[in-house]
C-alpha positions in Angstrom: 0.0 0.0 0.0 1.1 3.9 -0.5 1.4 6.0 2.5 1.8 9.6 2.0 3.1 11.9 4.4 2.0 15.8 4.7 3.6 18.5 7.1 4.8 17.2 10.5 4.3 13.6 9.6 6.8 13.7 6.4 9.3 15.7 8.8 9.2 12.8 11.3 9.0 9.9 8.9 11.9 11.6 6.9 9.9 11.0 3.5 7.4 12.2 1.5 5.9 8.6 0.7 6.4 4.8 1.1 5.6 1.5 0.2 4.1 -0.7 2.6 3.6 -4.3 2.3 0.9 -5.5 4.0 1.3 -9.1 3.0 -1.3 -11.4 2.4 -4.3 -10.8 3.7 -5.4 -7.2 4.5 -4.8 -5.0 8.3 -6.3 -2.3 10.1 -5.3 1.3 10.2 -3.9 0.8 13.9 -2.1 -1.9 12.7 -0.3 -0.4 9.5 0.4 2.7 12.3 2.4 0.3 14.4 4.6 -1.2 11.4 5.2 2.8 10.6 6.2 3.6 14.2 8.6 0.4 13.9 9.9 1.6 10.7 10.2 4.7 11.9 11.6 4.6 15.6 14.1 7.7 16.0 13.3 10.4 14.1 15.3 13.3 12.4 17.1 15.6 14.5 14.5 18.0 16.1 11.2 16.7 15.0 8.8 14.5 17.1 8.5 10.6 16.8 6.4 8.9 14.4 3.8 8.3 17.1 3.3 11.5 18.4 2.8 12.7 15.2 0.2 10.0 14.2 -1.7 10.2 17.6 -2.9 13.8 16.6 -3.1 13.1 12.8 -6.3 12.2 10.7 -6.2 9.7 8.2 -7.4 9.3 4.5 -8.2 6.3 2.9 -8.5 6.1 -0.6 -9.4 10.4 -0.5 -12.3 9.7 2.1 -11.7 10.3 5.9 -11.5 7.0 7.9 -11.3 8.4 11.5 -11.8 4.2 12.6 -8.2 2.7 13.3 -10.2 -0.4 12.8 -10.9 -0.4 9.2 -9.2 -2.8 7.2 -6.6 -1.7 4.8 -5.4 -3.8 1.4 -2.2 -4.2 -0.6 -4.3 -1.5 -2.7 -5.2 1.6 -0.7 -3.6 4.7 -0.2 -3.4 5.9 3.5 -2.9 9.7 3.6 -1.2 11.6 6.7 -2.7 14.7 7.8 -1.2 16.0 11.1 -2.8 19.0 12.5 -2.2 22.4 10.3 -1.9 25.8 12.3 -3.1 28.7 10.3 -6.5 28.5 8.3 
């Protein structure tokens, strides 16, 4: 699956995208998180960890919100990250 990273979440993931693979079979939301966060586990030099940043952040799946770290994700789907933006 494609992850794409926006704002605070590419700064602590130190990319703008990855490739994730779920294997066979399919996993939730809370479950991709967790492989990121392992992926992920010290981030750049003065930004958050991972899992800070994806505590506060809201998801897209596919383009549609999926605020349920329960819903199954495929091989297929897109998962956008989309910490919190100041300004507005």
């Amino acid at each position: 699956m494609l992850i794409r990273y926006f704002a605070a979440a590419r700064a602590a993931a130190g990319t703008d995208t990855e490739v994730l693979d779920l294997g066979p079979g399919a996993l939730s939301r809370r479950e991709v998180e967790q492989r990121l966060v392992l992926r992920h586990p010290d981030p750049p030099p003065g930004q958050p960890p991972l899992a800070q940043v994806l505590a506060r952040s809201s998801f897209l799946l596919d383009g549609v919100a999926c605020p349920d770290p329960a819903t199954v994700l495929t091989d297929t789907s897109v998962l956008d990250v989309l910490p919190p933006f100041s300004g507005g």
